[in-house]
C-alpha positions as protocol buffer text, in pm:
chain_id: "A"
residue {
  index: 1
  type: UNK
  ca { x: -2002 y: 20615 z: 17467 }
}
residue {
  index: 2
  type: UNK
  ca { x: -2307 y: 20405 z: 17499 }
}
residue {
  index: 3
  type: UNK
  ca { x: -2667 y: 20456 z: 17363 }
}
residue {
  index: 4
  type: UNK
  ca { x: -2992 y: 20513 z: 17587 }
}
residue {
  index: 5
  type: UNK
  ca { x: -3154 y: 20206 z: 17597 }
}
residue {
  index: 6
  type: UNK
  ca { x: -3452 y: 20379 z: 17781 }
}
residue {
  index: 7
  type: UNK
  ca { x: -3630 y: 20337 z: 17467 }
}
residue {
  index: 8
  type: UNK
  ca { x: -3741 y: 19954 z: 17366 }
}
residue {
  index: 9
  type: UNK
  ca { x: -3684 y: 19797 z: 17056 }
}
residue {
  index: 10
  type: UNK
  ca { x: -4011 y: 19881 z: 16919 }
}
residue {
  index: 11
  type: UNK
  ca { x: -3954 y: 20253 z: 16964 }
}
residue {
  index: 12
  type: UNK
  ca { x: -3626 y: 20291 z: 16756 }
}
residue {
  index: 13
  type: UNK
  ca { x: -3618 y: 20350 z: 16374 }
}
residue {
  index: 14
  type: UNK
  ca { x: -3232 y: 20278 z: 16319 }
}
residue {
  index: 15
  type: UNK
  ca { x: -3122 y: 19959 z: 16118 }
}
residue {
  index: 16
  type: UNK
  ca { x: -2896 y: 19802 z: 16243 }
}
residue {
  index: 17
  type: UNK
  ca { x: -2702 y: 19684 z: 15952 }
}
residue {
  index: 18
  type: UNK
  ca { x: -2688 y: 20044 z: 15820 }
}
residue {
  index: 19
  type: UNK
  ca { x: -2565 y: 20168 z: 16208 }
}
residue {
  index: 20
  type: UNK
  ca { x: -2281 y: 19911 z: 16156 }
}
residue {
  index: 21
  type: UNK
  ca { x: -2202 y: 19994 z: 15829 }
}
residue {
  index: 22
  type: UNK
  ca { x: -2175 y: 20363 z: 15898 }
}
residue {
  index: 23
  type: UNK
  ca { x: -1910 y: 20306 z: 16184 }
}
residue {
  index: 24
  type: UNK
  ca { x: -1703 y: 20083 z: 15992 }
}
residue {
  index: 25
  type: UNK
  ca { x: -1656 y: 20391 z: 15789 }
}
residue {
  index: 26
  type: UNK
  ca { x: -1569 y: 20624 z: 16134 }
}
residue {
  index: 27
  type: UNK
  ca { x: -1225 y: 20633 z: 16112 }
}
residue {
  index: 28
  type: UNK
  ca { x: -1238 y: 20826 z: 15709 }
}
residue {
  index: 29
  type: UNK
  ca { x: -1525 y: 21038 z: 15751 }
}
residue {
  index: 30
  type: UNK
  ca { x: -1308 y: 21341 z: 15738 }
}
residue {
  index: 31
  type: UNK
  ca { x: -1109 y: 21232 z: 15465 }
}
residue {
  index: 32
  type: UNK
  ca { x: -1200 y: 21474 z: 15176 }
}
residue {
  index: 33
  type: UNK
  ca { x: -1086 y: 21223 z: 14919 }
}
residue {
  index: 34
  type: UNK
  ca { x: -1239 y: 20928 z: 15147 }
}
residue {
  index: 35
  type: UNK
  ca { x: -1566 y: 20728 z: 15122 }
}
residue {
  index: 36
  type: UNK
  ca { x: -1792 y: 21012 z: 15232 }
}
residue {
  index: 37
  type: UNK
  ca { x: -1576 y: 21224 z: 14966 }
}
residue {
  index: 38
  type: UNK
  ca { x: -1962 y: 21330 z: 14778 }
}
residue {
  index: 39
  type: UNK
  ca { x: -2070 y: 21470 z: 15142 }
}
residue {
  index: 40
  type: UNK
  ca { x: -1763 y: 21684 z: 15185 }
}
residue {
  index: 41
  type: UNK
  ca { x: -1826 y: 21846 z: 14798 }
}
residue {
  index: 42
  type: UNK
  ca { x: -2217 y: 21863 z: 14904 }
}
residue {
  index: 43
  type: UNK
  ca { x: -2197 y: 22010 z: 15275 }
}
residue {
  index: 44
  type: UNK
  ca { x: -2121 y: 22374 z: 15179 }
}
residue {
  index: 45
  type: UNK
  ca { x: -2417 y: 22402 z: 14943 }
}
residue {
  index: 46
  type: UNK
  ca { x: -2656 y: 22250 z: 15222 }
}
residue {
  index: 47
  type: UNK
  ca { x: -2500 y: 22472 z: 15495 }
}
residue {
  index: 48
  type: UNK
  ca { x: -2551 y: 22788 z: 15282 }
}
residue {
  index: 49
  type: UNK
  ca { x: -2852 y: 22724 z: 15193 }
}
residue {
  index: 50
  type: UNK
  ca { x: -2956 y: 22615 z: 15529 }
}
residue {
  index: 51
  type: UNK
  ca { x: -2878 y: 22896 z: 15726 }
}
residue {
  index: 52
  type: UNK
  ca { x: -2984 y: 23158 z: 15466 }
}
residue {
  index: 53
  type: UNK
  ca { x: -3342 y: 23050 z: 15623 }
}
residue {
  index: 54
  type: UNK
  ca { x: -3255 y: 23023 z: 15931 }
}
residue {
  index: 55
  type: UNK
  ca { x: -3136 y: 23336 z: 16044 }
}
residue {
  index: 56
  type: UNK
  ca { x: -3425 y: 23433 z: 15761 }
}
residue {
  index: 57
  type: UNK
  ca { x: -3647 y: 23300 z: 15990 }
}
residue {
  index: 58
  type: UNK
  ca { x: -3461 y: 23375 z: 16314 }
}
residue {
  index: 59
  type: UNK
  ca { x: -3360 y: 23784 z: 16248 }
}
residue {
  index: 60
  type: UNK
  ca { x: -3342 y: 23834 z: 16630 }
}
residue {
  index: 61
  type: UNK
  ca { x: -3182 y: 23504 z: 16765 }
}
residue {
  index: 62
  type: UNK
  ca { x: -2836 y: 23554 z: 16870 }
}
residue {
  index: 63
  type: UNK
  ca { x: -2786 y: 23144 z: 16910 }
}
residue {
  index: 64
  type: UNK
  ca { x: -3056 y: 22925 z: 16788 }
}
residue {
  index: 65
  type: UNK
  ca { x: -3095 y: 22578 z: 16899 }
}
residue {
  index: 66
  type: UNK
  ca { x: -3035 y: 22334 z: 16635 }
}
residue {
  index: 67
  type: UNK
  ca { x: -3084 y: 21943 z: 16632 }
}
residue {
  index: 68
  type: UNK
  ca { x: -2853 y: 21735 z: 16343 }
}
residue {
  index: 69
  type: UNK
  ca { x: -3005 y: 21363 z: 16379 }
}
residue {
  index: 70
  type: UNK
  ca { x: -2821 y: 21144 z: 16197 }
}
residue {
  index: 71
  type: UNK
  ca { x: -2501 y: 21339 z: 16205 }
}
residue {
  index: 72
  type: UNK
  ca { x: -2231 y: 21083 z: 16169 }
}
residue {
  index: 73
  type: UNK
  ca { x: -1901 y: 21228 z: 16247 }
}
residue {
  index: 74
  type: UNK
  ca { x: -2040 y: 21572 z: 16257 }
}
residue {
  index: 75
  type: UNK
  ca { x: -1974 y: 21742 z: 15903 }
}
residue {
  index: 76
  type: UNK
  ca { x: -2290 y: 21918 z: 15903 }
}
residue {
  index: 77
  type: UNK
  ca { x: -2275 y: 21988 z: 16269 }
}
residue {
  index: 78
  type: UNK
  ca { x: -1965 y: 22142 z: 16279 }
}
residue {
  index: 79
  type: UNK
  ca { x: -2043 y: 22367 z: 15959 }
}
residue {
  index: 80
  type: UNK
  ca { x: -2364 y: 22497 z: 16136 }
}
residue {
  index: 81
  type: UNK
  ca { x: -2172 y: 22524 z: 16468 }
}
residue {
  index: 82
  type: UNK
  ca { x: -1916 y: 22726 z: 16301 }
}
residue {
  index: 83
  type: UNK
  ca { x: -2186 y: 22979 z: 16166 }
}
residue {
  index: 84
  type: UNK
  ca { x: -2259 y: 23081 z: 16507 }
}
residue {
  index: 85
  type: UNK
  ca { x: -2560 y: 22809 z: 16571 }
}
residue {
  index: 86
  type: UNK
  ca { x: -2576 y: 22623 z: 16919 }
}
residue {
  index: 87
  type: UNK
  ca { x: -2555 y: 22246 z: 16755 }
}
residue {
  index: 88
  type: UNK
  ca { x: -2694 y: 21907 z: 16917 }
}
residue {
  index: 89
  type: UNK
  ca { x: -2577 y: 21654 z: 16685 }
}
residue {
  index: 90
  type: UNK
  ca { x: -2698 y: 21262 z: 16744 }
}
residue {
  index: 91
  type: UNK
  ca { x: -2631 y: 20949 z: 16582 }
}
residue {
  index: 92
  type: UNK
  ca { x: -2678 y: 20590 z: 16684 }
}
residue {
  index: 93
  type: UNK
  ca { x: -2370 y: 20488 z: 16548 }
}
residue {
  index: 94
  type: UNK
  ca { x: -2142 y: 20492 z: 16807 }
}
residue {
  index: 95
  type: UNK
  ca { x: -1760 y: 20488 z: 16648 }
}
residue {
  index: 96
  type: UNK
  ca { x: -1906 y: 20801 z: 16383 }
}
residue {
  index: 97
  type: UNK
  ca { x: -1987 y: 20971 z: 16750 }
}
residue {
  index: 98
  type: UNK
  ca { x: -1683 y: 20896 z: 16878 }
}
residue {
  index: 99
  type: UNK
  ca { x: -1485 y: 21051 z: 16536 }
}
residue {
  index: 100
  type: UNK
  ca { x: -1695 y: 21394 z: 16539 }
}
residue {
  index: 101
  type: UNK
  ca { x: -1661 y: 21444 z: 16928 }
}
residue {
  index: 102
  type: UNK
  ca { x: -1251 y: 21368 z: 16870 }
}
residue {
  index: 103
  type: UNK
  ca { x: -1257 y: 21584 z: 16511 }
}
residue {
  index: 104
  type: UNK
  ca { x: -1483 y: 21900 z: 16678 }
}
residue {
  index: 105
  type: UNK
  ca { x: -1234 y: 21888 z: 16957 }
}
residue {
  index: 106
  type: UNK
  ca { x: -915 y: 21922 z: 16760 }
}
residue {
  index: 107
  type: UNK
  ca { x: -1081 y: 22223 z: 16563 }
}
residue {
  index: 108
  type: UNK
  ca { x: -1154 y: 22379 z: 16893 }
}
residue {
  index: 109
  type: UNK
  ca { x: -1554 y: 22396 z: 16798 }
}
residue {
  index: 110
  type: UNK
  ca { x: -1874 y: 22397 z: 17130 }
}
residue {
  index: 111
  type: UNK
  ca { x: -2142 y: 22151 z: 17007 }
}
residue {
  index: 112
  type: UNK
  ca { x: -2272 y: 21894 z: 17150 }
}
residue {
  index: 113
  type: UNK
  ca { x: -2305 y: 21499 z: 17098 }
}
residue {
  index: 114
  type: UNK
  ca { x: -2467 y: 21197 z: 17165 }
}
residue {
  index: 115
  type: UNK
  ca { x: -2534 y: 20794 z: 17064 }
}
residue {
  index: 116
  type: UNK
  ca { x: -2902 y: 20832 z: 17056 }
}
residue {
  index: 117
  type: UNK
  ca { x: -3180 y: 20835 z: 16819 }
}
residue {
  index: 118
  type: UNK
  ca { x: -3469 y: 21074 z: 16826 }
}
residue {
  index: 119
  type: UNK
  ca { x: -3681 y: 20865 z: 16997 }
}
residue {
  index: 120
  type: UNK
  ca { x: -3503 y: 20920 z: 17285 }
}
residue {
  index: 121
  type: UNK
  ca { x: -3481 y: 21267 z: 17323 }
}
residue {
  index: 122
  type: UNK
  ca { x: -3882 y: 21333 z: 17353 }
}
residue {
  index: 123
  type: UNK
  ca { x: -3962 y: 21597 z: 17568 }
}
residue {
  index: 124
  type: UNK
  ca { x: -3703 y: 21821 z: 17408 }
}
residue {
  index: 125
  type: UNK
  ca { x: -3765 y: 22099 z: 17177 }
}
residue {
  index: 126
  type: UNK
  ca { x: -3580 y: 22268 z: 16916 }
}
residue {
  index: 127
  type: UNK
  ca { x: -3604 y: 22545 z: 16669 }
}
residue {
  index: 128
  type: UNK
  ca { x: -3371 y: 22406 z: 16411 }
}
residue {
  index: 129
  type: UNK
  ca { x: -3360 y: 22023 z: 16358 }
}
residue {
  index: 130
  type: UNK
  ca { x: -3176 y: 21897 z: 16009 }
}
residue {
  index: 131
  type: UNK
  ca { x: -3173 y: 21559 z: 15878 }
}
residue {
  index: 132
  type: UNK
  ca { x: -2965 y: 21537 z: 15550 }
}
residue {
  index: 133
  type: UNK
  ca { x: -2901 y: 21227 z: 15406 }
}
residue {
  index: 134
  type: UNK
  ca { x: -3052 y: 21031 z: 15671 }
}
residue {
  index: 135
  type: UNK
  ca { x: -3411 y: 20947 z: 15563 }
}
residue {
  index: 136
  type: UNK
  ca { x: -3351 y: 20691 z: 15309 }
}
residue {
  index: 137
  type: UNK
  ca { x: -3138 y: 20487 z: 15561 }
}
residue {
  index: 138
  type: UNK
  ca { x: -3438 y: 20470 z: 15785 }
}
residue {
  index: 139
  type: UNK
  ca { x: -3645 y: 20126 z: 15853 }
}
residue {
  index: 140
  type: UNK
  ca { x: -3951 y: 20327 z: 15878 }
}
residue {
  index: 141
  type: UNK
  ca { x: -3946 y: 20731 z: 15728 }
}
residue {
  index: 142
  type: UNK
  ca { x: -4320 y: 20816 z: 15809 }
}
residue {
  index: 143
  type: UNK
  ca { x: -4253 y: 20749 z: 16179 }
}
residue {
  index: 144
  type: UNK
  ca { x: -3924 y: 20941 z: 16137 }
}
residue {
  index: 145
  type: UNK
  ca { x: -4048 y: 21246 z: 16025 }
}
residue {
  index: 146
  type: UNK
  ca { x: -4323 y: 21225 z: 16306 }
}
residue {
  index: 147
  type: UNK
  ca { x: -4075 y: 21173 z: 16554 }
}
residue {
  index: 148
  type: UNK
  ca { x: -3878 y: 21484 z: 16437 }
}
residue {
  index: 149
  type: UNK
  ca { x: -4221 y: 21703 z: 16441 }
}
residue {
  index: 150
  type: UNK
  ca { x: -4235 y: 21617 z: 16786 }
}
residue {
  index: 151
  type: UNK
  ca { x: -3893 y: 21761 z: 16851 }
}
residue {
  index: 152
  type: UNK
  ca { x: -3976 y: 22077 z: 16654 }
}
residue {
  index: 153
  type: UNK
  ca { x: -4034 y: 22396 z: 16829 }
}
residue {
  index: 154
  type: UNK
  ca { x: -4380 y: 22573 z: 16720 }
}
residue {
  index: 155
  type: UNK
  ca { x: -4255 y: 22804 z: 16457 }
}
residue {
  index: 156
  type: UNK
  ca { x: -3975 y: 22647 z: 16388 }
}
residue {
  index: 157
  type: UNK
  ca { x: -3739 y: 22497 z: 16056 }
}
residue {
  index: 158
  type: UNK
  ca { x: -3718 y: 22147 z: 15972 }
}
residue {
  index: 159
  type: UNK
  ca { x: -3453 y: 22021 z: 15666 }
}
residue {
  index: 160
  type: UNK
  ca { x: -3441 y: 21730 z: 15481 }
}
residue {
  index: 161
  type: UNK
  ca { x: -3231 y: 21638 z: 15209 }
}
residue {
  index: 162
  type: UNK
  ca { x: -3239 y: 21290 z: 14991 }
}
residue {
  index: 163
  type: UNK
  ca { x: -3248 y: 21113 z: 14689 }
}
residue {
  index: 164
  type: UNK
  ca { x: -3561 y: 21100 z: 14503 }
}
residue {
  index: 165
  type: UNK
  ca { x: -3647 y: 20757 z: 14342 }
}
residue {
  index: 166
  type: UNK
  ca { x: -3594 y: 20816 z: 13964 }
}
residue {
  index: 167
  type: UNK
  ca { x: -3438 y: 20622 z: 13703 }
}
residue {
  index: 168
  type: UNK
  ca { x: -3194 y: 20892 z: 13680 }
}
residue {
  index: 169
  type: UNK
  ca { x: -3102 y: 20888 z: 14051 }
}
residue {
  index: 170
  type: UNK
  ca { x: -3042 y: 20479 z: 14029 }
}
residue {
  index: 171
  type: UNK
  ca { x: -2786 y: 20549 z: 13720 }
}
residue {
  index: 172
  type: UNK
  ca { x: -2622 y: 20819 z: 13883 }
}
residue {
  index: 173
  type: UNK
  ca { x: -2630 y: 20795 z: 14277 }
}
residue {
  index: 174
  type: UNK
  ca { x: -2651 y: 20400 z: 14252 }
}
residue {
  index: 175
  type: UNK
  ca { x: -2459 y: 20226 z: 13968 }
}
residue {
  index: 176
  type: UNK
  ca { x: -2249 y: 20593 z: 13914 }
}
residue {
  index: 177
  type: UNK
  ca { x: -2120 y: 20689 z: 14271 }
}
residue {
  index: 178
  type: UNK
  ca { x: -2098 y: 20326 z: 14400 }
}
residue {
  index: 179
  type: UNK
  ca { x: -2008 y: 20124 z: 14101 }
}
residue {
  index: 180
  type: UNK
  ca { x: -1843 y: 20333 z: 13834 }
}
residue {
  index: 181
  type: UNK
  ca { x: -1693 y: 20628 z: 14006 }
}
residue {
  index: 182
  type: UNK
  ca { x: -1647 y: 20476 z: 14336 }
}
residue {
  index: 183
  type: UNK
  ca { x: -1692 y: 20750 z: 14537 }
}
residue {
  index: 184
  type: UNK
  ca { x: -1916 y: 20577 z: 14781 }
}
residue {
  index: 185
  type: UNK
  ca { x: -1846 y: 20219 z: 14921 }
}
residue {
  index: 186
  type: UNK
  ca { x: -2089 y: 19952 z: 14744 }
}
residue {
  index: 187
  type: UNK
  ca { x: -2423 y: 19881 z: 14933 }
}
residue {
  index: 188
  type: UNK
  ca { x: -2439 y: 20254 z: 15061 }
}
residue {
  index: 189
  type: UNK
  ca { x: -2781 y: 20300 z: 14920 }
}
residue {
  index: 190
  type: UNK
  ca { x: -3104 y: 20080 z: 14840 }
}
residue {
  index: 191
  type: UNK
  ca { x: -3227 y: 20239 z: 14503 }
}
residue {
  index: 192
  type: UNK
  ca { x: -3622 y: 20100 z: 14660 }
}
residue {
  index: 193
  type: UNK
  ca { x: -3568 y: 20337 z: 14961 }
}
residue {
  index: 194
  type: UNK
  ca { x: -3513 y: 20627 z: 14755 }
}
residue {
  index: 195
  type: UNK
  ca { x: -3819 y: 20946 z: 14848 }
}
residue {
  index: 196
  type: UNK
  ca { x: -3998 y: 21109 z: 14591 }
}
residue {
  index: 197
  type: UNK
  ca { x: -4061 y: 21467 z: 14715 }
}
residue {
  index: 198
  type: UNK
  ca { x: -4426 y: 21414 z: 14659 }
}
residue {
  index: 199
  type: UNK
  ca { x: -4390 y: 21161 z: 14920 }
}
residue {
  index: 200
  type: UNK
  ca { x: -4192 y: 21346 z: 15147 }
}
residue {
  index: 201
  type: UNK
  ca { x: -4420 y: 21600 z: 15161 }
}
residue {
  index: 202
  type: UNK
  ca { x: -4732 y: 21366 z: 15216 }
}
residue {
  index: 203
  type: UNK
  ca { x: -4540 y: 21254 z: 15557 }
}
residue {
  index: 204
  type: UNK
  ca { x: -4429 y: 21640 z: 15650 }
}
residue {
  index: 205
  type: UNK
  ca { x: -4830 y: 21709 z: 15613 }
}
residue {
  index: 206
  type: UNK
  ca { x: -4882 y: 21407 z: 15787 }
}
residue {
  index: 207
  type: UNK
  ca { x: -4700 y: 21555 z: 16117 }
}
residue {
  index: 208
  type: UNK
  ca { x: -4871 y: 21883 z: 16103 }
}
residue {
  index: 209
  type: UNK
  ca { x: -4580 y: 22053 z: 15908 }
}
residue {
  index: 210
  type: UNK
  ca { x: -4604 y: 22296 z: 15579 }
}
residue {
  index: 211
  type: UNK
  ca { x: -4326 y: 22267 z: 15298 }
}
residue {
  index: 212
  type: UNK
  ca { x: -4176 y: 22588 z: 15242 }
}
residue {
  index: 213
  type: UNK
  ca { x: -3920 y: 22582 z: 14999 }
}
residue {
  index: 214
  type: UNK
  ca { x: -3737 y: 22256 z: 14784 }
}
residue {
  index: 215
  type: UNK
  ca { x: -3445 y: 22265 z: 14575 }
}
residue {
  index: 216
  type: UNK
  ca { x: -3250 y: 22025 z: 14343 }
}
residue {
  index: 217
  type: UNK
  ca { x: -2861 y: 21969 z: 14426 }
}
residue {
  index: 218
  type: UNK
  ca { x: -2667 y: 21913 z: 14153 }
}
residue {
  index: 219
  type: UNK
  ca { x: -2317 y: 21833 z: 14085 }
}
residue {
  index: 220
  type: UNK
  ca { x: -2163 y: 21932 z: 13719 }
}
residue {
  index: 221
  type: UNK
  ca { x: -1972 y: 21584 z: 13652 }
}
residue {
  index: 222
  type: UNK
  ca { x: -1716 y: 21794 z: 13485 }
}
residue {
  index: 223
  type: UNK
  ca { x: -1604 y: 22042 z: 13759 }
}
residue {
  index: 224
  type: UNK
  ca { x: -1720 y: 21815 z: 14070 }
}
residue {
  index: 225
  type: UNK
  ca { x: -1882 y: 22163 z: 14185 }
}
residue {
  index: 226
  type: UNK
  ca { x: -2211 y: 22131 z: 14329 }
}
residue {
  index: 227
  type: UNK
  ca { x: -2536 y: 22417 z: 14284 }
}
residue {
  index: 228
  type: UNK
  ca { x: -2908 y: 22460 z: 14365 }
}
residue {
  index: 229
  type: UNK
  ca { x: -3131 y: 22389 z: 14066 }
}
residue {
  index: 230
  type: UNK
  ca { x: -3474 y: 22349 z: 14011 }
}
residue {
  index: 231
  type: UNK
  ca { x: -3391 y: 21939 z: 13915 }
}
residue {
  index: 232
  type: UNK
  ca { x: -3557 y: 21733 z: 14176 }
}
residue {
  index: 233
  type: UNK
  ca { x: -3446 y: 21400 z: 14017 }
}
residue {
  index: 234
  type: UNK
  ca { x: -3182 y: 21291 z: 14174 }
}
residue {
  index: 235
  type: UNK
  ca { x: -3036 y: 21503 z: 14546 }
}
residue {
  index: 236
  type: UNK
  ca { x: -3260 y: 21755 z: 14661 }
}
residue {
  index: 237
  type: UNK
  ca { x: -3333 y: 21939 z: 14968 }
}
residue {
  index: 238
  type: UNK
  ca { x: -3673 y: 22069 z: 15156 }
}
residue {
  index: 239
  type: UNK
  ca { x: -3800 y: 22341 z: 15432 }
}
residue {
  index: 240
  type: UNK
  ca { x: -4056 y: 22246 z: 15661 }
}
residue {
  index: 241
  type: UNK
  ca { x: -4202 y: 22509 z: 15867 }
}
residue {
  index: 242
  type: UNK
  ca { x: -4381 y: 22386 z: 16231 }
}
């Protein structure tokens, strides 16, 4: 597969070291013990708590249209394809593309993929778009999150989940989960690029779109099991309504 290069440099808002470093890690993103081992403990929680406001939102949708930028090898899009969702998942990293298409194929899922960014799929609309874990890797997250508000359908649910920038979140996500534990390869994350919600929420505004609901993840370090909380310092996720 091969990206669009309709759009020009100047339009795109990957990096590329962090497209490269992401398909290095291709072949092992469904490894549940592997480098993206944190994601695969995480997704559940996200997914749940995803669709709860979905088909909140959606009572009377049979299949609602749902955009996953930044999807990698497709954990979350395969998790909200198997809840009944019809799932567009994009990535400009290539090789991840290549593992989720191979992966949702051997599971026998219907979603869809592409090496792409958002940029290039303007003119399309959808009522669902999710971007978790993706923000923070971005050159330029303002533009991001105005990109995705121009994908969004009136009325309809955009997620984000990150890390906020706290000294907590630099001991734990940072120096913990790359450099202690070693549950994610070293270099994953820049502590700097880290998004406080307040932030966050200043750019959602920004784009013309309302915050409607935030929660903390967190993971109890003795059970590995992950919950909702009302903790905001280090993982959390947001609602934004169009």
């Amino acid at each position: 597969m091969q990206t669009d290069d309709s759009a020009t440099t100047e339009t795109r808002n990957a990096s590329p070291e962090e497209v490269a470093r992401f398909d290095a890690l291709a072949r092992e993103w469904w490894d549940p013990n592997g480098p993206m081992r944190p994601l695969h403990r995480m997704n559940p929680l996200r997914i749940d708590w995803i669709d709860e406001r979905v088909r909140s939102r959606f009572p009377d949708k049979a299949l609602v249209r749902v955009l996953d930028v930044g999807c990698g090898a497709g954990l979350a899009a395969e998790a909200l394809a198997r809840r009944g969702h019809d799932v567009l998942g994009i990535d400009a990293a290539g090789e991840a593309i290549e593992a989720a298409v191979a992966h949702a194929a051997e599971q026998g899922l219907r979603l869809a993929y592409r090496v792409c960014e958002a940029e290039d799929l303007a003119g399309e609309r959808f009522a669902v778009i999710t971007a978790l874990e993706v923000i923070e890797h971005v050159p330029d997250p303002a533009r991001f999150v105005a990109t995705l508000a121009g994908l969004l359908e009136p009325g309809g649910l955009m997620f984000l989940s990150t890390l906020n920038r706290t000294s907590s979140a630099f001991l734990t996500a940072k120096l913990g989960a790359e450099y202690v534990l070693r549950w994610l390869p070293r270099g994953t994350h820049d502590w700097h690029k880290f998004i406080r919600p307040a932030e966050l929420g200043a750019m959602l505004r920004g784009a013309g779109l309302r915050v409607s609901d935030v929660a903390g993840i967190t993971m109890n370090p003795t059970t590995g099991a992950w919950r909702t909380s009302r903790d905001l310092s280090v993982n959390y996720i947001l609602a934004a309504e169009g």
